[in-house]
DRENVEXFI-797357 format. One record per atom (N, C-alpha, C): residue in one letter; x, y, z. Coordinates in steps of 0.1 Angstrom, whole numbers, padded with zeros to 4 digits, always signed. Example, Ala and Ser with C-alpha at 12.3 -4.5 7.8 and 13.67 -1.06 7.14 Angstrom:
2
A+0132-0057+0078;A+0123-0045+0078;A+0132-0033+0078;S+0128-0022+0071;S+0137-0011+0071;S+0129+0000+0079;
//
This chain:
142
X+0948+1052+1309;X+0941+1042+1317;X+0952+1035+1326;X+0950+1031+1335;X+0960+1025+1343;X+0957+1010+1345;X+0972+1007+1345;X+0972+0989+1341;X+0964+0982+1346;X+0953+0985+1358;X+0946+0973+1359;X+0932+0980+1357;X+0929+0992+1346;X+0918+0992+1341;X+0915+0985+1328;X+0904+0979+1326;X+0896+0964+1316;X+0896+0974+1298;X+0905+0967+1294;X+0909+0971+1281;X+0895+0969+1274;X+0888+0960+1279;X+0875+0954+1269;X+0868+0969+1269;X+0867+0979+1276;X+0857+0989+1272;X+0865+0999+1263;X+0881+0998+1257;X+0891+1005+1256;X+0884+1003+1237;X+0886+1016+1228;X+0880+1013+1214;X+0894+1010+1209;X+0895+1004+1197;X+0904+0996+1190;X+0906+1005+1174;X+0919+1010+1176;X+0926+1017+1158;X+0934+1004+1158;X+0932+1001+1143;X+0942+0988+1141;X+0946+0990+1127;X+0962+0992+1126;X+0970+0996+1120;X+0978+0984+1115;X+0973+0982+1099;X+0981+0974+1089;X+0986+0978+1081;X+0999+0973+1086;X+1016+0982+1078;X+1025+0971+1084;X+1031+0965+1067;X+1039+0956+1069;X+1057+0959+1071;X+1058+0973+1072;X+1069+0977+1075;X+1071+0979+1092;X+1077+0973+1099;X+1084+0977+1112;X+1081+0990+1118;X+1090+0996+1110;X+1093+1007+1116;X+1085+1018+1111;X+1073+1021+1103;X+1061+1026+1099;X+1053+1022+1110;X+1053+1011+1116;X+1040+1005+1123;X+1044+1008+1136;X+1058+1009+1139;X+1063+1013+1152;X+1057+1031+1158;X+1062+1033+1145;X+1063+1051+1145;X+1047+1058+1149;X+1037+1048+1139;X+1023+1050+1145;X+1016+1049+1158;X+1024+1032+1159;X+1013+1031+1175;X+1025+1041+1181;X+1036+1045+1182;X+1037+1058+1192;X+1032+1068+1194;X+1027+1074+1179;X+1020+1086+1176;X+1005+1083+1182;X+0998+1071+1184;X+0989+1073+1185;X+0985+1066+1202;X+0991+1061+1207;X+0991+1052+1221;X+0986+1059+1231;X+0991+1073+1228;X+0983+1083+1242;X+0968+1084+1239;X+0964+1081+1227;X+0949+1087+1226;X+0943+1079+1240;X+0937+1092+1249;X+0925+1084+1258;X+0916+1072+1251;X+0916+1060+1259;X+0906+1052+1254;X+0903+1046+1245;X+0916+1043+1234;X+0920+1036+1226;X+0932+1028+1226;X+0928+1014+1224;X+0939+1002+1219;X+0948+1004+1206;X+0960+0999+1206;X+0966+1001+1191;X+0964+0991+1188;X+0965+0984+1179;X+0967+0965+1175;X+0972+0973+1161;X+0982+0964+1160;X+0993+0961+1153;X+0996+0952+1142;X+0993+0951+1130;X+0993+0938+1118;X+0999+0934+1112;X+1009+0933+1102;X+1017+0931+1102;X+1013+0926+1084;X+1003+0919+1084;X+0997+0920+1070;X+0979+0916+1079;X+0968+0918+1061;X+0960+0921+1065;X+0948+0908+1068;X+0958+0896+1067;X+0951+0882+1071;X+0949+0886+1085;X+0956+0891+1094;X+0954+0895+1108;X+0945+0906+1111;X+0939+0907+1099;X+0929+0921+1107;X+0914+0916+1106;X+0911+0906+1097;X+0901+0900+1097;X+0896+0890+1110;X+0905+0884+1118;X+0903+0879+1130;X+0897+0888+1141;X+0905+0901+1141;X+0897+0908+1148;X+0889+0916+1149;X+0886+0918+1134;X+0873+0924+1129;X+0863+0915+1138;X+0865+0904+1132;X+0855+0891+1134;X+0850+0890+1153;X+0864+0892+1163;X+0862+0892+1170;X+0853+0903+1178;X+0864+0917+1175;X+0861+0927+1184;X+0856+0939+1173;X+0844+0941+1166;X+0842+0949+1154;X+0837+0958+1165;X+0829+0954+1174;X+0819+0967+1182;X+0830+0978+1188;X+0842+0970+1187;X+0852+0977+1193;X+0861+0987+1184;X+0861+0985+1175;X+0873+0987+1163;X+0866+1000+1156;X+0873+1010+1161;X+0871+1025+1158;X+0875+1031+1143;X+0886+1027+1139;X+0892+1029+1128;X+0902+1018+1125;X+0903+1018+1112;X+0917+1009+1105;X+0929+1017+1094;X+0942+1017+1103;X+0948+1026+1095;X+0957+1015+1085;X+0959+1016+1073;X+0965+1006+1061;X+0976+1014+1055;X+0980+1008+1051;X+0995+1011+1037;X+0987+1005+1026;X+0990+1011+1018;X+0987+1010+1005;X+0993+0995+1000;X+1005+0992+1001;X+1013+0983+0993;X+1011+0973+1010;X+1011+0961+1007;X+1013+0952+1020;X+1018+0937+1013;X+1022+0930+1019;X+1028+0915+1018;X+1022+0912+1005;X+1009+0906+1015;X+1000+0894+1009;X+0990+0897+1001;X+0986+0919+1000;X+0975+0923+0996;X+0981+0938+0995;X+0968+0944+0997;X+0966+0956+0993;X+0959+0964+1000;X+0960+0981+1002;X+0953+0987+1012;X+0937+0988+1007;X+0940+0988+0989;X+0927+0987+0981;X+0913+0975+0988;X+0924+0964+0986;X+0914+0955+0987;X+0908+0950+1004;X+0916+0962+1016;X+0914+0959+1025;X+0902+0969+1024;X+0900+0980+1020;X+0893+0990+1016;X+0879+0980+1014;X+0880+0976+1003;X+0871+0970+0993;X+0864+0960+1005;X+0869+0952+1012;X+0864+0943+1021;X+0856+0945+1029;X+0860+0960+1036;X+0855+0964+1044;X+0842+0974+1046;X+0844+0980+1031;X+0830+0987+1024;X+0818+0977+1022;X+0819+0963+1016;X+0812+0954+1010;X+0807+0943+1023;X+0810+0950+1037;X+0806+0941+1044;X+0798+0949+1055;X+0787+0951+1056;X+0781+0955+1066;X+0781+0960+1081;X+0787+0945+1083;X+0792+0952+1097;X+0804+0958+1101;X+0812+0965+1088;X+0824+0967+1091;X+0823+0981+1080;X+0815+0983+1070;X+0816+0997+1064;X+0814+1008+1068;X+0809+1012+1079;X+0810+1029+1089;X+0824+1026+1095;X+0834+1016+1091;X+0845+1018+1100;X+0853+1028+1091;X+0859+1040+1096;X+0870+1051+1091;X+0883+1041+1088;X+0886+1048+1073;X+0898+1037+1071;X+0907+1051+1063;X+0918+1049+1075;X+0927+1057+1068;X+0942+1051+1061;X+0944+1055+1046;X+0953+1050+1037;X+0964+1056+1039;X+0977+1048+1036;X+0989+1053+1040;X+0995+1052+1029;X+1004+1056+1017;X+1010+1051+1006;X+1022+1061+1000;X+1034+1051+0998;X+1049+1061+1000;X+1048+1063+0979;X+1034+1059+0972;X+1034+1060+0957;X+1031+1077+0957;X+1044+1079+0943;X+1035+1096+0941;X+1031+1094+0929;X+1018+1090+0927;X+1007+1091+0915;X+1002+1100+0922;X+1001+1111+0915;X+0993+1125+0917;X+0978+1121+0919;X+0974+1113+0914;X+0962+1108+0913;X+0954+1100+0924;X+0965+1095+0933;X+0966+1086+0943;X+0952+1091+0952;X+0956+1102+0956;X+0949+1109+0968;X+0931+1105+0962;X+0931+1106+0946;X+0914+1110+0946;X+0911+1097+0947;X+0918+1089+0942;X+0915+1073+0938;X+0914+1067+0951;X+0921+1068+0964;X+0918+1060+0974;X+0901+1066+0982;X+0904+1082+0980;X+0890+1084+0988;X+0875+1082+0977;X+0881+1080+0963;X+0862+1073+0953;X+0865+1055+0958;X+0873+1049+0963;X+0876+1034+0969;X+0866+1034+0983;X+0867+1046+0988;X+0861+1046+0998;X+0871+1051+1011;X+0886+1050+1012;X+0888+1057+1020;X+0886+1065+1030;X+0887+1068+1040;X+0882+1083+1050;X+0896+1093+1047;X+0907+1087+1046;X+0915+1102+1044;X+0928+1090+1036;X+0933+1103+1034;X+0945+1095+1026;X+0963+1102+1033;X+0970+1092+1035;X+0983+1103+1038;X+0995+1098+1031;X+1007+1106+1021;X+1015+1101+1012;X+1024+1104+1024;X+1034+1088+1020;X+1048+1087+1025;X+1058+1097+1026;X+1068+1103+1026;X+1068+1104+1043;X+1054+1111+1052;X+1050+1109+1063;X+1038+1119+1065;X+1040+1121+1077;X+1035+1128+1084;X+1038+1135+1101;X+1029+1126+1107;X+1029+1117+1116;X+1022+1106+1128;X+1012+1118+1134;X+1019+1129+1136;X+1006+1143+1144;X+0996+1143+1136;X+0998+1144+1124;X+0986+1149+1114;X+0978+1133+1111;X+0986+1126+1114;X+0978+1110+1112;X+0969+1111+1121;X+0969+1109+1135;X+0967+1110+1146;X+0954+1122+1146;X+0957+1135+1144;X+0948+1145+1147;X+0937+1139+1138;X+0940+1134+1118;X+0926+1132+1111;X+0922+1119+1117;X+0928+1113+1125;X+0917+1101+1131;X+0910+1107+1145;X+0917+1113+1153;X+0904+1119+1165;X+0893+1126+1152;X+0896+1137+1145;X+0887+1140+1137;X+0878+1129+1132;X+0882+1115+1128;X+0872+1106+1120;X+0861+1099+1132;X+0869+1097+1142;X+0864+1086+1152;X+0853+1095+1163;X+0853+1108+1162;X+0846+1113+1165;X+0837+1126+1162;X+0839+1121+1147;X+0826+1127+1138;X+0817+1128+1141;X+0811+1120+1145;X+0793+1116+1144;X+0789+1110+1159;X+0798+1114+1165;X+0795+1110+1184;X+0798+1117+1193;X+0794+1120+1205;X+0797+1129+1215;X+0806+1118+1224;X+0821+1123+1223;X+0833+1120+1228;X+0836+1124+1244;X+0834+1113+1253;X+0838+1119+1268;X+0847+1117+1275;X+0860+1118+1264;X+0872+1119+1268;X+0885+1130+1261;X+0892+1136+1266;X+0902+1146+1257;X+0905+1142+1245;X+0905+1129+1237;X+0906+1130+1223;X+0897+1138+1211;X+0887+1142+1217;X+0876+1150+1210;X+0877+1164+1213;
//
């Protein structure tokens, strides 16, 4: 989009990861997507603002497992148990190797799961995959 096209029709991935340089690495990997916003959290008290705000907007939420104040679990759990926010794709990020990890985040409700270190491409490709599941996409992300 070019700078003086209206971000308000632009869909919203919002990526809570309280590490810097995780959260840097993402919105790079993911910034070209046509017709998506990155937002950026830093912990997950900031994601509930703009749920609250911009939900019609908000395409997916990518999380870390481990964060500040909380947990990728319980950002999971919040967001399943609330109506206008459980068709949102939530993809889990977590640098734990419990072999177990992977099944446990997607029976939480997850949409995908990716263990630390992980490739930003393959983050990136299963979210065009998630975000345009179930809609006919009319731009090159799909």
């Amino acid at each position: 989009m070019s700078a003086g096209s209206s971000t308000a029709k632009m869909r919203l991935v919002v990526v809570v990861e309280d590490s810097g340089d995780c959260a840097e690495t993402l919105q790079i990997a993911l910034e070209t997507m046509a017709g998506f916003e990155i937002l950026v959290c830093l912990d997950d008290r900031d994601l509930w603002p703009i749920l609250e705000r911009d939900s019609a907007r908000v395409a997916a939420v990518i999380t870390d497992l481990h964060l500040t104040q909380s947990d990728g679990f319980a950002v999971i759990r919040r967001l399943r148990g609330d109506a206008r926010f459980e068709h949102i794709p939530v993809v889990l990020i977590s640098g734990d190797s419990d072999p177990r990890l992977p099944e446990v985040a997607l029976a939480r409700g997850a949409s995908a799961w990716f263990p630390k270190p992980y490739s930003p491409a393959a983050v990136r490709r299963k979210l065009e995959e998630l975000v345009c599941e179930d809609e006919v996409c009319e731009d090159e992300v799909c």
